[in-house]
C-alpha positions in Angstrom: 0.0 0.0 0.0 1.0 3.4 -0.7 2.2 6.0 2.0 0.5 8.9 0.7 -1.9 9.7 -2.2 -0.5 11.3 -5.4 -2.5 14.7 -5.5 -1.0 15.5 -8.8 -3.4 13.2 -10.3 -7.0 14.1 -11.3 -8.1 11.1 -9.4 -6.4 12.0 -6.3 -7.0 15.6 -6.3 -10.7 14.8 -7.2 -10.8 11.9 -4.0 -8.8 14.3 -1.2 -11.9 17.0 -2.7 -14.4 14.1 -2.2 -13.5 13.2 1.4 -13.5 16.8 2.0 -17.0 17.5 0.9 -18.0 14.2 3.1 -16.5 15.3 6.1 -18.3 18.3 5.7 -22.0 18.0 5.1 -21.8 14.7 7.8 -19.7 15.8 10.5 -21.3 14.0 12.6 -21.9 10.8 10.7 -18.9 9.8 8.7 -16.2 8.0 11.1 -13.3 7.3 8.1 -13.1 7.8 5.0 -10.7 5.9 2.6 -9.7 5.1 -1.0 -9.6 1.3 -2.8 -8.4 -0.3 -5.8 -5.4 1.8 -8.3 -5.3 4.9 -6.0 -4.2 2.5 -2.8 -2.2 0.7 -4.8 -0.9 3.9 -5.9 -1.1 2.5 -10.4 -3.7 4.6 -11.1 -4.2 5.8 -14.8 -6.7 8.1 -16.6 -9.0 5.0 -17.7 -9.2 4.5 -13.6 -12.0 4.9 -11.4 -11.7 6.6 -8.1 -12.9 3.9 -5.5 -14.0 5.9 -2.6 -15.3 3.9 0.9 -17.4 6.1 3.5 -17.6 4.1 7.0 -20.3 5.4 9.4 -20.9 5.4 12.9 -24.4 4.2 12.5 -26.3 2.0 9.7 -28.0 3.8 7.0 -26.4 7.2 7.7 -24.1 9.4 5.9 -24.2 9.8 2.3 -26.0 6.8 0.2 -23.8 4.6 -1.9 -23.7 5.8 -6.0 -21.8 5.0 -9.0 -21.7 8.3 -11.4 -19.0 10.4 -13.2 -18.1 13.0 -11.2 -16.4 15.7 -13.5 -15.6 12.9 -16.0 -13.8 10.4 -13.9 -16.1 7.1 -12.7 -16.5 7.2 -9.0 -18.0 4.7 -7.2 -19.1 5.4 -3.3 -19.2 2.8 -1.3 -21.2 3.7 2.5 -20.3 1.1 5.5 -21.2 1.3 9.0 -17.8 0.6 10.8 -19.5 -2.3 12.9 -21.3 -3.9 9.7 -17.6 -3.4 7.7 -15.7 -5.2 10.8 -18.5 -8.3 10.4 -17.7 -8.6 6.6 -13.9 -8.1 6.8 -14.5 -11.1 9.7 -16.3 -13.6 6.7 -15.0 -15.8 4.4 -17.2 -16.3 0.8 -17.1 -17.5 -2.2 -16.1 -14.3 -3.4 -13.3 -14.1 -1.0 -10.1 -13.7 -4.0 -12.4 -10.8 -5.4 -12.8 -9.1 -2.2 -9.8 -9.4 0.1 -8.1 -6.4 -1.2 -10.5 -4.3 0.4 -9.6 -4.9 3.5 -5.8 -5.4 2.8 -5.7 -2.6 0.6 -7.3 0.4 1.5 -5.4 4.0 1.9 -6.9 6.2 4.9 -7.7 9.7 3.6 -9.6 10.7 7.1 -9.3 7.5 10.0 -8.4 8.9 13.1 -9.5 5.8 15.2 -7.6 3.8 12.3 -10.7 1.7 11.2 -9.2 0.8 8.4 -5.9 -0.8 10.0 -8.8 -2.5 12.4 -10.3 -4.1 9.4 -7.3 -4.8 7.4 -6.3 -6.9 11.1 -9.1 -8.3 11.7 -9.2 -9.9 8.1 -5.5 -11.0 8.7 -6.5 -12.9 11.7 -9.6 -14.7 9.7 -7.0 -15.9 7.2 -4.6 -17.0 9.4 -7.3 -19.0 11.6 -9.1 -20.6 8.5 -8.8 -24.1 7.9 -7.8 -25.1 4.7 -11.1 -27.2 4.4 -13.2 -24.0 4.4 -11.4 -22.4 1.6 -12.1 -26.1 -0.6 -15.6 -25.4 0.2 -16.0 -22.9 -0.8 -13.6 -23.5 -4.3 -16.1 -26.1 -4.9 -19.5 -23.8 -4.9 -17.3 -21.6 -7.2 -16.7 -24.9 -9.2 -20.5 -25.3 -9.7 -21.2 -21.9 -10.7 -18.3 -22.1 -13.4 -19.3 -25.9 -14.6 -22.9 -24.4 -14.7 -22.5 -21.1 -17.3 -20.0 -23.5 -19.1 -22.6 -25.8 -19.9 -25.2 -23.3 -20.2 -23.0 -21.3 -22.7 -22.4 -25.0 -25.3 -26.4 -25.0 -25.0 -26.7 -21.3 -26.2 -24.1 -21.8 -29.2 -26.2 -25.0 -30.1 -29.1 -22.4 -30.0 -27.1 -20.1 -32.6 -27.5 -17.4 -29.3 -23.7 -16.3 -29.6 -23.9 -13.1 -27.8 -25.7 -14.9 -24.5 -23.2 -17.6 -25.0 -20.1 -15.1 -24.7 -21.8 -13.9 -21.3 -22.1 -17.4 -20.0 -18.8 -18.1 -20.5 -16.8 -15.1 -19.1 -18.8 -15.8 -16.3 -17.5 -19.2 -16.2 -14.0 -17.8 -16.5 -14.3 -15.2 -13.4 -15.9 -18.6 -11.3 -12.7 -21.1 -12.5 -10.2 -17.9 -11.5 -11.7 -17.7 -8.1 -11.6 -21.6 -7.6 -7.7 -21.2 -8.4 -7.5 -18.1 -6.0 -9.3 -19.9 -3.2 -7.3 -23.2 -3.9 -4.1 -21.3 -3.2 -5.4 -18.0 -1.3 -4.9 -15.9 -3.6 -6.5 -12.8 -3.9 -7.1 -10.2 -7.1 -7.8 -6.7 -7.8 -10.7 -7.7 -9.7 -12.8 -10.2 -12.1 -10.2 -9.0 -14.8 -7.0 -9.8 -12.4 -8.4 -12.7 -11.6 -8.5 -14.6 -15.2 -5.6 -12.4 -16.1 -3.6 -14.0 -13.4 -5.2 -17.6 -13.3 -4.4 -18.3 -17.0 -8.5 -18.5 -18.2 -9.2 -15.0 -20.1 -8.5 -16.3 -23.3 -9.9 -20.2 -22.5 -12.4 -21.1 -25.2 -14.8 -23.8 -24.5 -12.8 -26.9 -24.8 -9.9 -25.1 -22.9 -12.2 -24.2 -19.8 -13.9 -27.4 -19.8 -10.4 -29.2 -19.5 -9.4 -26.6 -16.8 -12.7 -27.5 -14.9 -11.5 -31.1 -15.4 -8.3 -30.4 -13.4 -9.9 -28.2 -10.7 -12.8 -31.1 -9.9 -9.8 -33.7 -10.1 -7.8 -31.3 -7.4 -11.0 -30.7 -4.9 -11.6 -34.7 -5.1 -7.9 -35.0 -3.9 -8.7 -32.3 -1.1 -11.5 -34.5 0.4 -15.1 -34.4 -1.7 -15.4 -35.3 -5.4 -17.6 -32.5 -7.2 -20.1 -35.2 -8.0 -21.7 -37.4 -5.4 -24.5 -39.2 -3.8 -27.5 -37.2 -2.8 -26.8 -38.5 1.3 -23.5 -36.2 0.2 -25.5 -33.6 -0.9 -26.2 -32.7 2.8 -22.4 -33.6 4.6 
């Protein structure tokens, strides 16, 4: 993570000028304020978004969560009370690889109680005491979700419904690159990072359908085959 924000940038200047107007109109409200994605990572480019988190003191207060242009640059708000932000930075999903780098990743732009270091801790501490069994489980639901669009995207081609079909399977794609980021807890900037980084943006069907091959072969190794009995259905 970066130390400090580069305010040379129209993406910086244009989040310090955000955090400011927060702090603002909901003095009383807004308990930190922070920054996610390129501008934490300090990478950020003129094609990048300014990811901007608001965590409250109370649920359903401060400013509402939006996703506009705000003098041409994308800016997506996100609006957290601090408790509600602790419980999810405390969870483990599916969607882990995809959202990790919230919480390991985030540069402060107003935290005096350091919420942000609370959450990136707290999230430290749920990796370090998960079992590798609960990331598997999870792998395999991603698994299911992938083998699903896959097989739903051959049935659209057969259909002639090529554009539907191209949906179906990037989805597929994202779902295989978070079974491989769970698999090895690994965690990405985002949906494109993630098949980027796993090897599957470019898989066609017969490529991600052989890759699926190899991640059920792998979870049946780790303890539970992908396909079983329906008593195993409920284990």
């Amino acid at each position: 993570m970066i130390e400090e924000i580069d305010t040379t940038s129209p993406r910086g200047a244009l989040a310090l000028r955000l955090a400011d107007a927060v702090q603002r109109r909901w003095p009383s409200e807004v308990q930190a304020v922070g920054v996610r994605g390129s501008l934490a990572h300090g990478d950020d480019t003129d094609t990048s978004d300014v990811n901007l988190v608001v965590l409250t003191h109370r649920p359903r207060s401060g400013p509402r969560p939006t996703l506009r242009k705000v003098e041409g640059i994308p800016v997506e708000l996100e609006v957290l009370a601090a408790d509600e932000a602790l419980v999810k930075a405390r969870q483990l999903t599916p969607r882990w690889p995809l959202l990790a780098d919230r919480y390991m990743t985030t540069f402060a732009l107003h935290d005096p109680k350091d919420c942000f270091a609370e959450l990136r801790e707290a999230h430290q501490n749920l990796l370090g005491e998960a079992r590798p069994a609960e990331f598997t489980q999870l792998a395999r639901h991603d698994w299911a979700t992938a083998n699903g669009a896959r097989r739903r995207a051959i049935r659209l081609t057969q259909w002639c419904d090529t554009e539907a079909a191209l949906v179906m399977i990037a989805d597929a794609r994202v779902h295989a690159a978070l079974v491989a980021g769970l698999l090895t807890r690994t965690w990405f900037r985002n949906a494109a990072d993630a098949v980027k980084r796993t090897g599957v943006a470019a898989a066609d069907m017969r490529e991600l359908g052989a890759i699926l091959k190899y991640q059920a072969d792998e979870l049946a190794a780790r303890g539970r085959p992908v396909d079983g009995t329906v008593g195993a259905l409920f284990d």
